[in-house]
KEKE-3310 file (N, C-alpha, C; in steps of 0.2 Angstrom, whole numbers, plus 5000, padded with zeros to 4 digits):
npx = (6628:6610:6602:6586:6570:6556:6552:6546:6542:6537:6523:6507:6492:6475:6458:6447:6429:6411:6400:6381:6368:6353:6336:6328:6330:6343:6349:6348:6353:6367:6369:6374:6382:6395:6397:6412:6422:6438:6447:6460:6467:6476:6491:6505:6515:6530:6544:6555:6558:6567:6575:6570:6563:6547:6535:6520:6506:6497:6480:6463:6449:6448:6461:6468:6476:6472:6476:6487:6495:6489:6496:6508:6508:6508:6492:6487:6490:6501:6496:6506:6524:6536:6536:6545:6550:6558:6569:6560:6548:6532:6519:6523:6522:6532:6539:6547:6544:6533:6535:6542:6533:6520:6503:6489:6474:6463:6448:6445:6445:6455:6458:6450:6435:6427:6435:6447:6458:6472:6472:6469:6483:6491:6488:6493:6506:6510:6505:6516:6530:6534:6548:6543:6550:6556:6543:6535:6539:6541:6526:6523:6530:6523:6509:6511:6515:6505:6493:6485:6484:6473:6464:6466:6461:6449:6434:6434:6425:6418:6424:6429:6428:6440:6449:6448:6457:6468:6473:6472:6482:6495:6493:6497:6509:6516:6527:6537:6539:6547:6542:6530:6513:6502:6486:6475:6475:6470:6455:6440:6442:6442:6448:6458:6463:6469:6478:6487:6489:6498:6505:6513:6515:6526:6535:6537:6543:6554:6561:6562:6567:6558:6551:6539:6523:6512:6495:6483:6466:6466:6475:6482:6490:6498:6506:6510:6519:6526:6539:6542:6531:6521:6511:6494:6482:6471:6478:6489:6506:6508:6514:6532:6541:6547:6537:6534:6539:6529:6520:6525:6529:6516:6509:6506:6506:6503:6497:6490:6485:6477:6475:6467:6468:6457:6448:6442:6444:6439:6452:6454:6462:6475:6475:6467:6452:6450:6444:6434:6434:6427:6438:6451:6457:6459:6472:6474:6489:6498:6514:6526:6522:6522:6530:6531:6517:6514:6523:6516:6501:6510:6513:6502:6492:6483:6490:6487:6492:6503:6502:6511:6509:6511:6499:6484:6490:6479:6472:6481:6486:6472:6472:6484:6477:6467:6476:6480:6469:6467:6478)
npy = (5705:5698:5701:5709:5698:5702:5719:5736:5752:5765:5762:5764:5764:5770:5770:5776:5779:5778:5787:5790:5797:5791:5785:5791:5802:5807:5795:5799:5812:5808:5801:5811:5818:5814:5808:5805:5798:5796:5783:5776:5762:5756:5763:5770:5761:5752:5739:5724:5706:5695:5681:5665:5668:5667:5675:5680:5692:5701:5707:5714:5712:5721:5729:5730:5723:5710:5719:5723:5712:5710:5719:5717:5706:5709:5713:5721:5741:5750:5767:5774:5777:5763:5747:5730:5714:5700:5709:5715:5724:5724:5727:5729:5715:5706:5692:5685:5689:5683:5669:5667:5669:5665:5667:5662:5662:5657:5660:5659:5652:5643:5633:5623:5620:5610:5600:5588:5589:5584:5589:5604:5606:5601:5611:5623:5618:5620:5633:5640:5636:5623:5612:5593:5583:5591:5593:5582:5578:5587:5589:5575:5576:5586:5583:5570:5575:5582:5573:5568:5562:5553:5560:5569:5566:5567:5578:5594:5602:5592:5590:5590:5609:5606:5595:5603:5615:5608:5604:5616:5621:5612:5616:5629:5627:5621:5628:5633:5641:5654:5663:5665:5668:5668:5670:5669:5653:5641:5645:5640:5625:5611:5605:5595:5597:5609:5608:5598:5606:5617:5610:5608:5618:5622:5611:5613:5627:5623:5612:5619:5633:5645:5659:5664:5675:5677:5679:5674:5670:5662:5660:5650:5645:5656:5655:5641:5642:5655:5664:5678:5693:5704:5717:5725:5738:5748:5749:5755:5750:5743:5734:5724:5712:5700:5684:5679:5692:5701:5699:5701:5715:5722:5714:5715:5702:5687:5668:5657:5642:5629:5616:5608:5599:5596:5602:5618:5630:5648:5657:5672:5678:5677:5680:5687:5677:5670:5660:5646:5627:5615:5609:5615:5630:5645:5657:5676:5684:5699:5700:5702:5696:5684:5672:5675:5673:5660:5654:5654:5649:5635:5634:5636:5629:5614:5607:5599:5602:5614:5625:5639:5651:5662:5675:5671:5672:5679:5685:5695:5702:5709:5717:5726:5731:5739:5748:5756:5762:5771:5777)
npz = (5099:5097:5083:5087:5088:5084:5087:5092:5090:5096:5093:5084:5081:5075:5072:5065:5071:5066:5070:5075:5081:5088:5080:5065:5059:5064:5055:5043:5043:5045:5033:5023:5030:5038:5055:5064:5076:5083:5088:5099:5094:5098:5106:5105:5109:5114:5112:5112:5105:5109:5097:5097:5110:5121:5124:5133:5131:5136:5142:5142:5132:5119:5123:5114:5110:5098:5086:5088:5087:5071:5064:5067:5059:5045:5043:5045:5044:5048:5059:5065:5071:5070:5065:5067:5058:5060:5055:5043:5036:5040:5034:5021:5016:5010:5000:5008:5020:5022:5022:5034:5045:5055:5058:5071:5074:5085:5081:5069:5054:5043:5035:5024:5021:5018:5013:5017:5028:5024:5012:5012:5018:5007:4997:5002:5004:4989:4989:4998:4990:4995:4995:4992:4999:5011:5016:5019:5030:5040:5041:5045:5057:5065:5064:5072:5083:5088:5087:5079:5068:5066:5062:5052:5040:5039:5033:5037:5042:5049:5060:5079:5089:5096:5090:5075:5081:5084:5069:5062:5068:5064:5049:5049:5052:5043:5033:5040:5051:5059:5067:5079:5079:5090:5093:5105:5103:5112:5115:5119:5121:5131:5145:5143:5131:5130:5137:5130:5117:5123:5126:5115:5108:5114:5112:5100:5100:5106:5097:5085:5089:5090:5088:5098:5102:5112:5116:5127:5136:5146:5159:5163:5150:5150:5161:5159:5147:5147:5153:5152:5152:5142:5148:5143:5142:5137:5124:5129:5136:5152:5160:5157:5156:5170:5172:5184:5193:5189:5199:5212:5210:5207:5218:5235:5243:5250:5248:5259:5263:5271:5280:5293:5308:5316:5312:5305:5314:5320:5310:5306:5313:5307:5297:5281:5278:5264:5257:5262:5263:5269:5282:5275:5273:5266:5267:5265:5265:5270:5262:5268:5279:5281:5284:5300:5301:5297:5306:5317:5315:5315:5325:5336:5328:5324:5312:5298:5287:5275:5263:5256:5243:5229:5224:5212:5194:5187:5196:5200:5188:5186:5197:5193:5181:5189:5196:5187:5182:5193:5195)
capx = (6621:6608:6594:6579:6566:6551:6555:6542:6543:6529:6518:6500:6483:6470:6453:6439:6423:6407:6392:6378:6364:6347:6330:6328:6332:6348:6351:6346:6358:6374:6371:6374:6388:6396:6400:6416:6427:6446:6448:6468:6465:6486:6493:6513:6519:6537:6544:6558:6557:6573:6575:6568:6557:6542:6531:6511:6503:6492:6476:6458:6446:6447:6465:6473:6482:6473:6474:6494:6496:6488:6500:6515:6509:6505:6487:6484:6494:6501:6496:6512:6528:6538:6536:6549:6549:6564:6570:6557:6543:6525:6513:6525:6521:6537:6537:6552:6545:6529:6536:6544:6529:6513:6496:6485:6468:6458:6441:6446:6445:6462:6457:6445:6428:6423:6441:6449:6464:6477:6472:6472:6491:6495:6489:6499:6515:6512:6506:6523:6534:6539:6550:6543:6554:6551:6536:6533:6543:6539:6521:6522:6532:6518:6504:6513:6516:6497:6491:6482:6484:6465:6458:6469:6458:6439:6432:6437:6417:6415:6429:6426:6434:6447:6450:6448:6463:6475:6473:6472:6489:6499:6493:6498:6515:6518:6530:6541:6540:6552:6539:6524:6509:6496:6479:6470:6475:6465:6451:6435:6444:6441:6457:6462:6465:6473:6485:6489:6489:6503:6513:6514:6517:6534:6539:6540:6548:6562:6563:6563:6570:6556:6549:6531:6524:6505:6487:6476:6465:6467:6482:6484:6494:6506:6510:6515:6525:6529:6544:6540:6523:6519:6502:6493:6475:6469:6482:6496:6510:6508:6521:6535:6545:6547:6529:6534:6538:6524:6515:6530:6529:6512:6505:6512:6500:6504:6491:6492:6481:6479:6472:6469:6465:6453:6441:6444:6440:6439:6456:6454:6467:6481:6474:6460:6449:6446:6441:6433:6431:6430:6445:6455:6457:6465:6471:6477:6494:6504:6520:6531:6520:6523:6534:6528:6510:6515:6528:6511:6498:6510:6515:6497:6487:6486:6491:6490:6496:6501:6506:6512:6507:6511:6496:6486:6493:6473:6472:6487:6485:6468:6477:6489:6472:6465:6480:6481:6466:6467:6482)
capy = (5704:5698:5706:5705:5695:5708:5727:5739:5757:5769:5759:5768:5760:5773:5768:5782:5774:5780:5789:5794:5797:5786:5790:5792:5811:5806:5792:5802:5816:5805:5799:5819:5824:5806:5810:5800:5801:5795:5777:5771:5755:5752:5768:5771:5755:5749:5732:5719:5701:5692:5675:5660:5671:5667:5679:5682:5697:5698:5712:5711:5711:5727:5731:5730:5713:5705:5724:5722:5705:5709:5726:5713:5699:5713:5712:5727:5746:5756:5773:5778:5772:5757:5738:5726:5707:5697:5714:5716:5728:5718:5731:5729:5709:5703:5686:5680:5688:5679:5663:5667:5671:5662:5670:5658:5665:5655:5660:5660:5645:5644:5628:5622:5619:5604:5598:5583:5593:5582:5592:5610:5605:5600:5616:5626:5617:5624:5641:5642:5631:5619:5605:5589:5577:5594:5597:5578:5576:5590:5586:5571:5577:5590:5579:5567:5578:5585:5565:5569:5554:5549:5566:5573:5562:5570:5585:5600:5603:5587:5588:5595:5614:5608:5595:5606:5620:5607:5602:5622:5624:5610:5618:5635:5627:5618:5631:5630:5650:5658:5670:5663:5676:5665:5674:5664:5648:5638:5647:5635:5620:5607:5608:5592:5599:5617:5604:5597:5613:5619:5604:5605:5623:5621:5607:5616:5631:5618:5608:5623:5639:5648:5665:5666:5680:5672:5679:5670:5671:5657:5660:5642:5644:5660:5651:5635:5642:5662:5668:5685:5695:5712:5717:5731:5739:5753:5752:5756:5746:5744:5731:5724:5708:5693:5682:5680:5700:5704:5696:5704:5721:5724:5710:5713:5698:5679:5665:5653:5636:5626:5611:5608:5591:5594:5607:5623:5637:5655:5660:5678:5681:5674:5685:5688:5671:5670:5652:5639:5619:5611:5611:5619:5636:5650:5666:5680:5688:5703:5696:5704:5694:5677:5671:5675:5669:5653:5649:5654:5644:5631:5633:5635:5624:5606:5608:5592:5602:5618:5627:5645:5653:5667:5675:5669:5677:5683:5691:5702:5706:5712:5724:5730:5736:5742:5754:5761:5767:5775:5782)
capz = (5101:5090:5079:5088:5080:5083:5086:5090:5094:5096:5085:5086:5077:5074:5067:5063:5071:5062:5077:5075:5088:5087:5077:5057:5060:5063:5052:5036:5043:5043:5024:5020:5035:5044:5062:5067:5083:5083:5093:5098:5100:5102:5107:5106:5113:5111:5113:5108:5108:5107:5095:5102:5116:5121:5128:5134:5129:5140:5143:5143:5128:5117:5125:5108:5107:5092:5084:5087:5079:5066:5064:5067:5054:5040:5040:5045:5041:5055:5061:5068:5074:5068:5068:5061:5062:5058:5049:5039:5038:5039:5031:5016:5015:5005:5001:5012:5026:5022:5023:5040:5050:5055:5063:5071:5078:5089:5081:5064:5050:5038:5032:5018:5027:5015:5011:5023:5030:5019:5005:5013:5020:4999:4995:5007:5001:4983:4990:4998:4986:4999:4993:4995:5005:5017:5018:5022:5034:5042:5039:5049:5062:5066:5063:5076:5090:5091:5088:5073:5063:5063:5058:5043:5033:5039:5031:5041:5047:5053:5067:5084:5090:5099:5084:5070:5081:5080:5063:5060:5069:5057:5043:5048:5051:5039:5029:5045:5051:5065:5071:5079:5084:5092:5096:5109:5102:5116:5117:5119:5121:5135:5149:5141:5124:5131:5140:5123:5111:5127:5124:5105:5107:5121:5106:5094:5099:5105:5091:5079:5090:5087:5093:5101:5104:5111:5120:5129:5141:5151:5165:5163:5143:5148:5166:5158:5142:5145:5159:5151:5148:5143:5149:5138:5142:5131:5119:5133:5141:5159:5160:5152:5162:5169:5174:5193:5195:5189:5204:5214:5208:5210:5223:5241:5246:5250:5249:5263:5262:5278:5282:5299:5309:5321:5311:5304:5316:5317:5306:5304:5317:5305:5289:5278:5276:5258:5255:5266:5260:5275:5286:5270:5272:5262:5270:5262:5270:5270:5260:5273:5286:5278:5289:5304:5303:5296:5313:5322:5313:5317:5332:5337:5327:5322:5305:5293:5278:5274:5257:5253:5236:5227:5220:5205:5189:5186:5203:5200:5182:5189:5202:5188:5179:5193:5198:5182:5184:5200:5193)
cpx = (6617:6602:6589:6573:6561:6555:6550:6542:6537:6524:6511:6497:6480:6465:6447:6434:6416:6403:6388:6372:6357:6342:6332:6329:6340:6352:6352:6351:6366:6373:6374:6381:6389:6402:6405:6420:6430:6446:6456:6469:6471:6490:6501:6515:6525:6541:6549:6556:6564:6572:6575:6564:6551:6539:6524:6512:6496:6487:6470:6454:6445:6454:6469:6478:6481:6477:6483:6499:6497:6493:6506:6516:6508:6497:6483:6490:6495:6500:6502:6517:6531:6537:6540:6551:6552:6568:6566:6550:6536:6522:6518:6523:6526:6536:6541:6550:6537:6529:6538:6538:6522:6509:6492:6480:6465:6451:6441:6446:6451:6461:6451:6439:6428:6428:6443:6455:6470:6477:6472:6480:6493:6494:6492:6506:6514:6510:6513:6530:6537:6543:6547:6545:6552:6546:6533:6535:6542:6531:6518:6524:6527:6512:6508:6513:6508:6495:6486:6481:6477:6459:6460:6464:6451:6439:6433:6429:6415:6420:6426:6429:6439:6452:6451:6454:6468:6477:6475:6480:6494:6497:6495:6506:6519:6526:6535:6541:6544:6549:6534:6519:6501:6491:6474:6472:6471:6460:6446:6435:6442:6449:6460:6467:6470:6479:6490:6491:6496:6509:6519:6520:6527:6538:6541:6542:6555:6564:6567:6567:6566:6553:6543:6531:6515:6502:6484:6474:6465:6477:6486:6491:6499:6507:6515:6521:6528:6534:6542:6534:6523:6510:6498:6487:6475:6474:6488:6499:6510:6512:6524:6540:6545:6540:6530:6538:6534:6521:6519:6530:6522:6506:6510:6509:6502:6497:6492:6487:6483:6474:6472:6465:6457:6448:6445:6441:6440:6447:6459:6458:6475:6481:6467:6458:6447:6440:6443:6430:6432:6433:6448:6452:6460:6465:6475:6482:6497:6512:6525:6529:6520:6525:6532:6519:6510:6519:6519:6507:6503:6514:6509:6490:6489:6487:6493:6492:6495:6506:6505:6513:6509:6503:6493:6486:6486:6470:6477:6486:6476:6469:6481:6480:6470:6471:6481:6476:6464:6473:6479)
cpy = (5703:5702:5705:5705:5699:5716:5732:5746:5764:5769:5762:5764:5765:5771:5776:5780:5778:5783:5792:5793:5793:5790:5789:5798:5810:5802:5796:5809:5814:5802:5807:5820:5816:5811:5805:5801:5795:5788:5774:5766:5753:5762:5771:5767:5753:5743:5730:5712:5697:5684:5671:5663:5669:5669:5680:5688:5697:5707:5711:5713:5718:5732:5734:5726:5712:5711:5722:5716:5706:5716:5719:5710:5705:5714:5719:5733:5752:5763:5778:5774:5767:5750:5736:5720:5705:5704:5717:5719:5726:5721:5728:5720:5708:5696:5683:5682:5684:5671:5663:5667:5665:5667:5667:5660:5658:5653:5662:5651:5646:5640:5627:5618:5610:5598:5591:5586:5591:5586:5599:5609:5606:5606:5622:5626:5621:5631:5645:5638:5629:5614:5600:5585:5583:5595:5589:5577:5581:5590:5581:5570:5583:5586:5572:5568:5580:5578:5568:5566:5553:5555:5569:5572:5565:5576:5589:5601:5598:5584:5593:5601:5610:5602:5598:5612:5617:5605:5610:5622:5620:5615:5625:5635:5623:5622:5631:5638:5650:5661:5668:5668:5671:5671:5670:5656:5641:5639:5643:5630:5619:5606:5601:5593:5606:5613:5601:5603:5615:5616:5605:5614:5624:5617:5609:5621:5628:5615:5613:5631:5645:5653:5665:5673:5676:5678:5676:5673:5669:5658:5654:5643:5651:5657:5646:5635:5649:5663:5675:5687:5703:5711:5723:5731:5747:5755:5756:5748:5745:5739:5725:5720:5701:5691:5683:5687:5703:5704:5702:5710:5723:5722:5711:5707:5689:5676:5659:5647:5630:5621:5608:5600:5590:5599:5613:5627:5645:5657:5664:5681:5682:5678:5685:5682:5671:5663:5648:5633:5618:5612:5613:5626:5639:5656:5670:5685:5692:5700:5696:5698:5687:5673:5668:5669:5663:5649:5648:5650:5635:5627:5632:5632:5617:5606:5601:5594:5609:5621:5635:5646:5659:5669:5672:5675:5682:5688:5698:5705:5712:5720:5728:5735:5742:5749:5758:5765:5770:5780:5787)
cpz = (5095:5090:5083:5085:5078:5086:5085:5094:5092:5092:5089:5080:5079:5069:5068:5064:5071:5071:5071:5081:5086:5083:5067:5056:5059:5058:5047:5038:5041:5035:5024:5025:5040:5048:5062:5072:5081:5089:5092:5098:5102:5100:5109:5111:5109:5117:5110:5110:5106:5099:5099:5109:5115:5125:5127:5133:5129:5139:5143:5137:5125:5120:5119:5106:5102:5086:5082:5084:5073:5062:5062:5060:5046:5039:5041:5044:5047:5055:5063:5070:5068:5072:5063:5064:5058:5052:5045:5042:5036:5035:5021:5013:5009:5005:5007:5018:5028:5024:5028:5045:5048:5060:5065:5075:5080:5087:5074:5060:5044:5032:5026:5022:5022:5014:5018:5024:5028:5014:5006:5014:5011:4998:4998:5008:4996:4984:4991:4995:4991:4996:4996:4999:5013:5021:5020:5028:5040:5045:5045:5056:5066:5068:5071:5083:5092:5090:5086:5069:5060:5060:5053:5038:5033:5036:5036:5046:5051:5062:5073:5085:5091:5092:5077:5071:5080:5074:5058:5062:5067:5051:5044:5050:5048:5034:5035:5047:5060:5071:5072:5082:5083:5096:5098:5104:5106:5118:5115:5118:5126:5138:5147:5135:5126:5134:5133:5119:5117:5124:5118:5105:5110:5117:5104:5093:5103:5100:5088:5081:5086:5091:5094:5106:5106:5116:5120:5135:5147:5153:5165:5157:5147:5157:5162:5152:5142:5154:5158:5150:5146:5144:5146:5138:5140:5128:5122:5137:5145:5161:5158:5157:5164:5173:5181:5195:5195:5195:5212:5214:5209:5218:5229:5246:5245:5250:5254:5264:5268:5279:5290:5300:5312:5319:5312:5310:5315:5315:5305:5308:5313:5298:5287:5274:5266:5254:5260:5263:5267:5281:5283:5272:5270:5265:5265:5265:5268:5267:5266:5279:5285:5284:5293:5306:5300:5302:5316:5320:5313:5323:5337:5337:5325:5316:5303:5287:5276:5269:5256:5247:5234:5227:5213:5201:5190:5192:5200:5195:5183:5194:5196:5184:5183:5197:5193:5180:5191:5197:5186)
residu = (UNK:UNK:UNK:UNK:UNK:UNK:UNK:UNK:UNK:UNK:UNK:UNK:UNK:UNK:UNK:UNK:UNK:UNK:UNK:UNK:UNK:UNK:UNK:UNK:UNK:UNK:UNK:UNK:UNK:UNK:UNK:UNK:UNK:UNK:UNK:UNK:UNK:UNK:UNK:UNK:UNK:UNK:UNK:UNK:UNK:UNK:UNK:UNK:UNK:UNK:UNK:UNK:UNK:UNK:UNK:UNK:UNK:UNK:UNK:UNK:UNK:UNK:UNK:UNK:UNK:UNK:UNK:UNK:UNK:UNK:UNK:UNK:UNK:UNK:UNK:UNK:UNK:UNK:UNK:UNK:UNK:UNK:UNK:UNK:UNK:UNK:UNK:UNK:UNK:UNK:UNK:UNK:UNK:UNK:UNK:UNK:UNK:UNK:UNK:UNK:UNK:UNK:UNK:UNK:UNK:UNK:UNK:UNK:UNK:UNK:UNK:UNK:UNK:UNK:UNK:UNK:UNK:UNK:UNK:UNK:UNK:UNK:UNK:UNK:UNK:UNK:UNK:UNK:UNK:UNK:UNK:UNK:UNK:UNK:UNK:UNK:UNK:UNK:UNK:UNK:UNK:UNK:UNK:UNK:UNK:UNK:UNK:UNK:UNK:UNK:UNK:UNK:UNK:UNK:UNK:UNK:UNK:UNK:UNK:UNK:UNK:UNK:UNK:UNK:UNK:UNK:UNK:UNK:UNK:UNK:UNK:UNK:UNK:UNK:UNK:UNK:UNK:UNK:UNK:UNK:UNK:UNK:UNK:UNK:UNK:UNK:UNK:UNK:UNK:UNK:UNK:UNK:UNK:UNK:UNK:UNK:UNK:UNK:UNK:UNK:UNK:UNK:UNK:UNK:UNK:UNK:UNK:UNK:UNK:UNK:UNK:UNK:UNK:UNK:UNK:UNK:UNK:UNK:UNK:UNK:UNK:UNK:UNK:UNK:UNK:UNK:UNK:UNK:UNK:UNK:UNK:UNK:UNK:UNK:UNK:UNK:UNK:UNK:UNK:UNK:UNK:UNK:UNK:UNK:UNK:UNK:UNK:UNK:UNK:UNK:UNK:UNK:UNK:UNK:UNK:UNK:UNK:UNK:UNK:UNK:UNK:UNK:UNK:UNK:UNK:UNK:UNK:UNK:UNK:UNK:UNK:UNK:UNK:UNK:UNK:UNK:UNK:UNK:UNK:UNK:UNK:UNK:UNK:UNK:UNK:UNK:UNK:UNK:UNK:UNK:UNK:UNK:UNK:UNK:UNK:UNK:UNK:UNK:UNK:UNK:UNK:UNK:UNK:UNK:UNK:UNK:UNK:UNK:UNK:UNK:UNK:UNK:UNK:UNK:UNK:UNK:UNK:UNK:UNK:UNK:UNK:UNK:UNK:UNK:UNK:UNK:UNK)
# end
C-alpha cells in the first residue's frame, strides 16, 4: 500500500486573540496588562489523502480550511498534533518539499502586479531551477489548456479576476507540484470562467496524477471534481467520505420535479411544495416514500415530465451543520 500523500493526525492551531473592552479606560489598561482568550481555529482533526485524490474540504467561513492549508503548505507552525505531506513535515519548509507542493488562494496576488505574466513565469523557473526545455514545455502546455495565449503578454493589473486566476494558476504550476491545495480557486468568477478553471483542474490531475486537496464555496467545483469531502466547522471533523453519502447519511429527503400538462394544482398531497414556476413543481419527499409517490403522481396525474433528485450538496451540508449543533 502506498505512502499517503498528506497525513494528518490531531493537528490543533491555536492563536491568542488580543480583547479588550470599549472606552480610553480600557484601551490605556491593555497597553500595561493585554487581555487575550485562546481561539482553536482547527481543533484535533486527522485525515489521509491518498496519491492522485481529490478531495473538497468543505465548511463555512471561519471553519478552519484556509488555517489548515496553510498548516499543510508550511506557512503556518502547528499547535499540536502532526502533519506530513509527501513525507515531509511543512513547518520545516525543505526545499524538496517546496518544489512538490503549490498553494493557490483565490484572493491572493502571486504574480508581479506591473510585470506581463511571461516574465513572472521566467522568474519562477530560476526560483526553482527549472531546466529549460522543461519549463517550456510545460509552460505552454499550461498556458494552452487554460487558453491563455492572448494575456501572458499584458501587465498583470490590466487583466480581468477571472483573467488574472488563470494566469495565477500557470504560474504556480509551472514547477510541476504533486500536492495541489487550492483555496477557493474560483471565487468571484463569472459561471463561465468557474467552468474553465474546473476543466484545467480535472486536466491536470490526469495528465500529471496529482493530489488536490481544494475549498470552495461554490457546490458547483466539489460536485464536478471531488467523490470525496471532508466537512469541518469550528475546527472539527464532522465528516469524512464519499460526496453522494454525505447526502445519504444525513439527508433522508428526495426531490421530486414535475411538470404537469394541464396546470399545476394543489400538490401538497404528494409532499412538501417547495418550488412553484408554473406547471413545474418540486416536492420534497420522504426518501423511503420515493417510490411510491412518484407511481401516484403518475398514475394520477398528467405528467409531461418528471425527475427525481438527490438533495442539493448546499442543503445537506447545511443539515450536517445544523445537527452538530443540536448535538
Amino acid at each position: 500500500m502506498s505512502e499517503p500523500a498528506v497525513r494528518v493526525e490531531g493537528l490543533l492551531k491555536v492563536f491568542d486573540v488580543p480583547e479588550r473592552d470599549e472606552g480610553l479606560k480600557a484601551a490605556t489598561k491593555s497597553l500595561v496588562r493585554r487581555k487575550t482568550r485562546e481561539v482553536r481555529a482547527v481543533d484535533g482533526i486527522s485525515f489521509e489523502i491518498a496519491p492522485g485524490e481529490i478531495v473538497g474540504f468543505l465548511g463555512p467561513n471561519g471553519a478552519g480550511k484556509t488555517t489548515t492549508l496553510k498548516m499543510l503548505s508550511g506557512l503556518l507552525y502547528v499547535s499540536g498534533g502532526e502533519a506530513r505531506v509527501l513525507g515531509h513535515v511543512p513547518s520545516k519548509r525543505e526545499r524538496d518539499f517546496l518544489r512538490r507542493i503549490s498553494l493557490v488562494m483565490g484572493n491572493r496576488n502571486q504574480l508581479q502586479w506591473d510585470l506581463p505574466a511571461l516574465d513572472s513565469f521566467e522568474l519562477n523557473r530560476s526560483i526553482y531551477q527549472i531546466p529549460r526545455p522543461d519549463f517550456l514545455s510545460l509552460r505552454d502546455e499550461l498556458i494552452e489548456l487554460l487558453e491563455v495565449g492572448d494575456l501572458v503578454r499584458k501587465p498583470v493589473r490590466q487583466l480581468s479576476l477571472g483573467e488574472r486566476m488563470k494566469v495565477e494558476i500557470v504560474g504556480s504550476l509551472l514547477h510541476h507540484p504533486q500536492v495541489l491545495f487550492l483555496d477557493e480557486p474560483t471565487i468571484g468568477l463569472d459561471v463561465t470562467m468557474q467552468k474553465r478553471i474546473r476543466k484545467f483542474v480535472a486536466e491536470y490531475r490526469q495528465r500529471h496524477g496529482a493530489t488536490v486537496m481544494l475549498t470552495s464555496h461554490y457546490m458547483a467545483d466539489v460536485e464536478a471534481l471531488c467523490e470525496r469531502v471532508i466537512v469541518i466547522h469550528h475546527g472539527k471533523i464532522l465528516f469524512d467520505g464519499d460526496l453522494a453519502a454525505l447526502a445519504g447519511t444525513v439527508a433522508a429527503w428526495k426531490t421530486i420535479a414535475v411538470a404537469l400538462e394541464n396546470g399545476a394544482g394543489d400538490l401538497s398531497s404528494y409532499g412538501e411544495v417547495i418550488h412553484r414556476d408554473g406547471d413545474l413543481v418540486t416536492l420534497r419527499v420522504a426518501k423511503a416514500e420515493t417510490a411510491r409517490v412518484t407511481a401516484r403522481l403518475l398514475a394520477e396525474q398528467e405528467v409531461l415530465d418528471l425527475n427525481v433528485e438527490d438533495p442539493p450538496i448546499e442543503d445537506v451540508i447545511e443539515l450536517v451543520f445544523a445537527r452538530e449543533a443540536v448535538e
